[in-house]
C-alpha positions in Angstrom: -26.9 3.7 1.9 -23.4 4.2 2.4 -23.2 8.1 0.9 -22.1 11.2 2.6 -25.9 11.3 3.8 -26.3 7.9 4.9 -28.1 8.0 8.6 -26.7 5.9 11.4 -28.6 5.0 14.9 -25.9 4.8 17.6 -26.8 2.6 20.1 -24.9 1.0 23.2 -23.0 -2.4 22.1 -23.8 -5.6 22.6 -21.9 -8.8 23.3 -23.1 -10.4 19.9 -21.3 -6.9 18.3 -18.1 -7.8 19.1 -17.0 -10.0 16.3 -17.7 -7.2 13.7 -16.6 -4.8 16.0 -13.2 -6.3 15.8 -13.3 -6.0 12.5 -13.7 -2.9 12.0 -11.3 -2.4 14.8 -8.5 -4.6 12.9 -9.1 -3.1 9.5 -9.1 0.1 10.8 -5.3 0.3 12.1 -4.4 -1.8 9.1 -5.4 1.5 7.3 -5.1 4.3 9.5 -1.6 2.9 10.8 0.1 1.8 7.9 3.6 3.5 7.5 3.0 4.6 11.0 3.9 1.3 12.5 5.7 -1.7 11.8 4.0 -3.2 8.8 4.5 -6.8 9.7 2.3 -5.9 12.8 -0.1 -4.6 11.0 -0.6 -7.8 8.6 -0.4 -10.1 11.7 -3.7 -8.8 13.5 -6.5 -11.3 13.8 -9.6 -10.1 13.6 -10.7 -13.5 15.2 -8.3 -13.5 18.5 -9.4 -9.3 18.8 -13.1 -10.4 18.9 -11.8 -13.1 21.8 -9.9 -10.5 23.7 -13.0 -8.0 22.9 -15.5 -10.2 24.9 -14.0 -11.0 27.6 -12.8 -6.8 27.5 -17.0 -6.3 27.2 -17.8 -8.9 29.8 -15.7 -7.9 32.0 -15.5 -3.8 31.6 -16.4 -1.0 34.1 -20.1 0.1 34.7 -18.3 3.5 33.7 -17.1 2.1 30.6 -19.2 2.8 27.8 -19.2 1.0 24.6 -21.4 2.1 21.6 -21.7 1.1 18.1 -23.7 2.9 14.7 -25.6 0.9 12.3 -26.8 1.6 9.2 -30.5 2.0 7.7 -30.3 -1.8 7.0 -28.9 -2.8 10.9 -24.9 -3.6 10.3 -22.8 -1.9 12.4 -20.7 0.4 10.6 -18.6 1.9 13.5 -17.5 1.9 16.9 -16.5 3.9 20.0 -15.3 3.6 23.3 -15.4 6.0 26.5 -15.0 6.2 30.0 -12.8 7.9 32.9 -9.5 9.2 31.5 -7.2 6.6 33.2 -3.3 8.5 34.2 -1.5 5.3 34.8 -3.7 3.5 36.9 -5.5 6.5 38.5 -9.1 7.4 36.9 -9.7 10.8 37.2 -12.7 13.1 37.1 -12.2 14.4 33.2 -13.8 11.4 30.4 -11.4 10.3 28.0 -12.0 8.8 24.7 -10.6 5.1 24.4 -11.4 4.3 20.6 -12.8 5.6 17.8 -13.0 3.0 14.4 -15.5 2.7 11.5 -15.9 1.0 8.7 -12.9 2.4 6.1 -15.8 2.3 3.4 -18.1 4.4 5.8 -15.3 6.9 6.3 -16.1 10.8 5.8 -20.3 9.4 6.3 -20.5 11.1 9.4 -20.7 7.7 11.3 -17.3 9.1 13.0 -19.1 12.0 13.9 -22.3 10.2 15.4 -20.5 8.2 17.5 -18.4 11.1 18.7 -21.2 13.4 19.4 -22.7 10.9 21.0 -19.9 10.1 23.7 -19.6 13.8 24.2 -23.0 14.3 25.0 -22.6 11.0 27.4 -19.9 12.3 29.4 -21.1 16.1 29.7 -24.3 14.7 31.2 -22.0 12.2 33.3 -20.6 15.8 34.5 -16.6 15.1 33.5 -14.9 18.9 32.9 -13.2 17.9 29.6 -13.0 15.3 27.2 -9.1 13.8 26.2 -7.8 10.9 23.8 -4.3 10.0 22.6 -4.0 9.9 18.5 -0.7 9.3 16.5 1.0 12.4 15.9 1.2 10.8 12.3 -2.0 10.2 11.8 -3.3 13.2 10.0 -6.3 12.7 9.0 -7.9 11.5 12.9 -6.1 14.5 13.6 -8.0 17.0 11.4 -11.7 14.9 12.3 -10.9 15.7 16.3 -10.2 19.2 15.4 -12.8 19.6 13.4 -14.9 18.4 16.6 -13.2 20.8 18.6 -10.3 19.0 20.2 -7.3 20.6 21.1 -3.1 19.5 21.5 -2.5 20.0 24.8 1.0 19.5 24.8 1.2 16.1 26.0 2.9 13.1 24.1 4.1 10.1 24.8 5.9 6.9 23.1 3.4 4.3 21.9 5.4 1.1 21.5 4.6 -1.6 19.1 7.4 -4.6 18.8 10.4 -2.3 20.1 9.0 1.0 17.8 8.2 4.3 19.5 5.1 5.5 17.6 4.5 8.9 19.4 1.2 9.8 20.3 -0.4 13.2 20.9 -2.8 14.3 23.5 -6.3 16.1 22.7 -8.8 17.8 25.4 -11.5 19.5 24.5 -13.8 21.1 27.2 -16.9 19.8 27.8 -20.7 20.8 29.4 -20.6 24.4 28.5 
């Protein structure tokens, strides 16, 4: 069921999710990003050497890290999210931040987005972190509108995001949390 009331479970990830993981991962800035970075970036991500790097990120990842992914009614996984303290430079600090966010650009507007990120929120309220934050492109309209739409906020914050010598700016989001 892939409709606008298709039903996800979200579930915490497993090592054996990583290679589709990646994939939705890969496809997902190929789509989100394009026009927003270089393009010859874009067509040069492997979804292969991500799922390498994504293993050995999953093996080797926080207690505090949290990694979940949604599956359909038939068991694929169809999205995936990433949490844990908000990291400012290498300090982690008491509010949660949101890592990654990516599902399956034919599962988009589902509500598979929406599970996994009402499901990290409700992690990291009962974890006890004051507010929730993640960086998105400032281009990227659309992620925009689905965190405000979850009640995310600017805060004011950018920064440069730099992909082969481009600054692609990214804008900070907070949104309360446990209350």
């Amino acid at each position: 069921m892939s409709g606008p009331s298709a039903r996800v479970r979200v579930r915490e990830m497993a090592l054996a999710d990583c290679e589709r993981v990646s994939r939705i991962r890969v496809r997902g800035w190929q789509t989100a990003y394009r026009g927003l970075m270089p393009q010859h970036h874009l067509d040069a991500m492997d979804p292969a050497a991500d799922a390498e790097r994504r293993r050995a990120l999953f093996a080797s990842a926080a207690p505090d890290v949290v990694n979940l992914v949604a599956e359909d009614d038939g068991g694929e996984v169809v999205g995936w999210a990433c949490h844990g303290p908000y990291r400012d430079g290498e300090v982690r600090t008491a509010d949660a931040e949101l890592y990654a966010l990516y599902v399956d650009d034919g599962r988009l507007g589902t509500g598979v987005g929406r599970a996994l990120l009402r499901e990290s929120v409700r992690r990291c309220e009962t974890a006890g972190h004051p507010r929730m934050l993640l960086w998105v492109l400032r281009g990227n309209a659309r992620a925009r509108r689905f965190y405000e739409r979850a009640g995310f906020v600017p805060d004011g914050a950018e920064e440069p995001f730099e992909v082969e010598g481009v600054a692609v700016p990214e804008v900070r989001y907070a949104r309360p949390l446990g209350g």
